[in-house]
N, C-alpha and C positions, 0 to 999 in steps of 0.2 A: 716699789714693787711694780714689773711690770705689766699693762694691760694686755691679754689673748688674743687673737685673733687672726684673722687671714690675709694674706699678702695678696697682690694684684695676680701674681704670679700667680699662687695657687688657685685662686678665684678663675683666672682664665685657663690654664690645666683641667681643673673637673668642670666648666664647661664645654671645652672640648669631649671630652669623657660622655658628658650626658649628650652633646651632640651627636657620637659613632655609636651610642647607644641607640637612639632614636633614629638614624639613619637604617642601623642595622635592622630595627624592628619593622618601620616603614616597608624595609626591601623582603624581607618576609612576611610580611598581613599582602602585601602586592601581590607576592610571586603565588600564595594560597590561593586570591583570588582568581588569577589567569588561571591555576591549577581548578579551580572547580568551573569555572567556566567552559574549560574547554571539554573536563569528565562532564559536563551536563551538556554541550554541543554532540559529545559521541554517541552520549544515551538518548539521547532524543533522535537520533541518526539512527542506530540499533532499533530502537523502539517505530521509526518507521517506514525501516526495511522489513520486519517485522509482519506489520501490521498491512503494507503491500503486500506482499508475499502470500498473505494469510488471504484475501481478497482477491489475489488473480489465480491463486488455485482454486479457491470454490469458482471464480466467474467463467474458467478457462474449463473447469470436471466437467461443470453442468452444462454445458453447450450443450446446445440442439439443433436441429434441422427444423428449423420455422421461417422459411422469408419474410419479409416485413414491406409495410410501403410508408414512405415517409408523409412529410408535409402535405405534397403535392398528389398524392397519391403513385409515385413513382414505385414500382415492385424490385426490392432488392433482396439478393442472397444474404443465409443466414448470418455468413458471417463474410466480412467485407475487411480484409486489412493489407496495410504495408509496412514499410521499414520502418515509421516511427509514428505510428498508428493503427487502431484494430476496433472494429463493432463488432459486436455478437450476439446473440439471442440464448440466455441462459434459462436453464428450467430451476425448480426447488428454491422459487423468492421467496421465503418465509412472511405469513402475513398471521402478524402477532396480535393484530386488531380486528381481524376477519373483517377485513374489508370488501368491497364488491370490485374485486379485480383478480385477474387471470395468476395463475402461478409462475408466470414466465415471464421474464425481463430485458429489453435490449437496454444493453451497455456500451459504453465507447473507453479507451482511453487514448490521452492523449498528451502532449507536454505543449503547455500555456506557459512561453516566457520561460524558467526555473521551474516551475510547477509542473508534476506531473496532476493529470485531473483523471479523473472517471466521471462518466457522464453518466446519467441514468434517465432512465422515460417512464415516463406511467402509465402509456398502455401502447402494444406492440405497431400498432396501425395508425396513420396522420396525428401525433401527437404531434407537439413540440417539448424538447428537453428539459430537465429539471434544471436548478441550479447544479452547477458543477459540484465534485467532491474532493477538497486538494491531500492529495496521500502522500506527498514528498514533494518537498523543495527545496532549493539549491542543487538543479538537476541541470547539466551540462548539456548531456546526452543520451537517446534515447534510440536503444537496435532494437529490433522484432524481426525473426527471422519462423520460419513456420518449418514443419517438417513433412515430409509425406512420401508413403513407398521409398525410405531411403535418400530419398535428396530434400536437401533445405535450397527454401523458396524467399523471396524479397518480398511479395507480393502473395495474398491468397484470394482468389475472387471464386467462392463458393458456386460449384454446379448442380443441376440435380443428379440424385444419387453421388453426388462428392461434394458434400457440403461444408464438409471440418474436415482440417488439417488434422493427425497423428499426435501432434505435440508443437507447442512454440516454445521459443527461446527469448528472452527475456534478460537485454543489456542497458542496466543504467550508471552512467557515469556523473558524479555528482563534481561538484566544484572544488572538492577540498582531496579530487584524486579518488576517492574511494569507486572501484568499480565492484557494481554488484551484477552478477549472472545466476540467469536459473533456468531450469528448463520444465518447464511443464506439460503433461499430459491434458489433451482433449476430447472433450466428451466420453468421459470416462466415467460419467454418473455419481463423481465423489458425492456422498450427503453430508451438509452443514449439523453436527454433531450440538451446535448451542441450541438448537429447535427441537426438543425431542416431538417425535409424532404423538397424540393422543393415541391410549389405548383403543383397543373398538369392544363391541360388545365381547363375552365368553361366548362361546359354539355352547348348546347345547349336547351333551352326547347322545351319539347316538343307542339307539337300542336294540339288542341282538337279541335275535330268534330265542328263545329256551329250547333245549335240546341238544 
């Protein structure tokens, strides 16, 4: 009676078999991963365009008419920008710690390398800057364009009695092609809606005459 078994033949057949098994599984655990890689490149991309967007509309509302002087004590207009940069003096800084400092804030931004940054100061007169704050990176390109009575400007250099520009415009072009444009309104008083005001006391009513 003859003994069972496997032939060379068949032995090398189902390991070919388990080999385009495991190739094929290989090529798909791969292609998942690029696949979530790049869904998590977009949402973090989304998330901070986002979250710029969210930050140069309240910095861009609250603008104000407040000169400033820098380091040296040099006196500049409120608000100072060009083609791919802009400072401003915004009102409504929320101060969650009541701290002993002004409600008003100069801001810059600008693009560092890839990085867009926002600059921030802690107190409007001869500071010097805080660390940076990086809001998007992988930034190619960076337009600012200002608006005013009708014509858009390269350039905004703040005068008295014309101290803010109507509205800027706002073009970032990132590395991966995505262009993002917006246009925002200036000094338009938006209020930061995560800060609610403290209520104040009740009025007492008043009291009318009898009769």
């Amino acid at each position: 009676m003859g003994q069972g078994g496997f032939t060379l033949v068949e032995v090398m057949v189902a390991l070919l078999i388990f080999a385009m098994l495991a190739a094929a599984a290989v090529a798909i655990l791969s292609l998942s991963v690029r696949a979530q890689a790049v869904t998590g490149q977009k949402l973090d991309a989304i998330s901070a365009v986002s979250r710029t967007t969210a930050i140069l509309s309240a910095d861009l509302a609250q603008a104000v008419d407040r000169p400033t002087r820098d380091e040296g004590g040099v006196l500049t207009p409120a608000m100072v920008a060009g083609p791919d940069a802009m400072r401003l003096v915004r009102g409504g800084w929320s101060n969650l710690d009541n701290a002993a400092r002004p409600s008003v804030q100069k801001v810059a931004y600008r693009l560092n390398g890839d990085v867009l940054e926002r600059v921030a100061w802690p107190l409007l007169d001869g500071a010097a800057a805080m660390e940076p704050a990086a809001l998007m990176d992988h930034v190619r390109e960076l337009h600012l364009r200002y608006r005013f009575n009708g014509a858009w400007l390269d350039q905004w250099q703040g005068q008295p009695g014309v101290a803010l520009p109507q509205a800027a415009e706002v073009t970032i072009v990132r590395d991966d092609g995505m262009i993002f444009r917006q246009l925002f309104l200036v000094g338009t008083g938006y209020v930061d809606t995560t800060v609610m005001p403290q209520p104040g006391p009740t009025p007492s009513p008043t009291p009318t005459p009898n009769g």
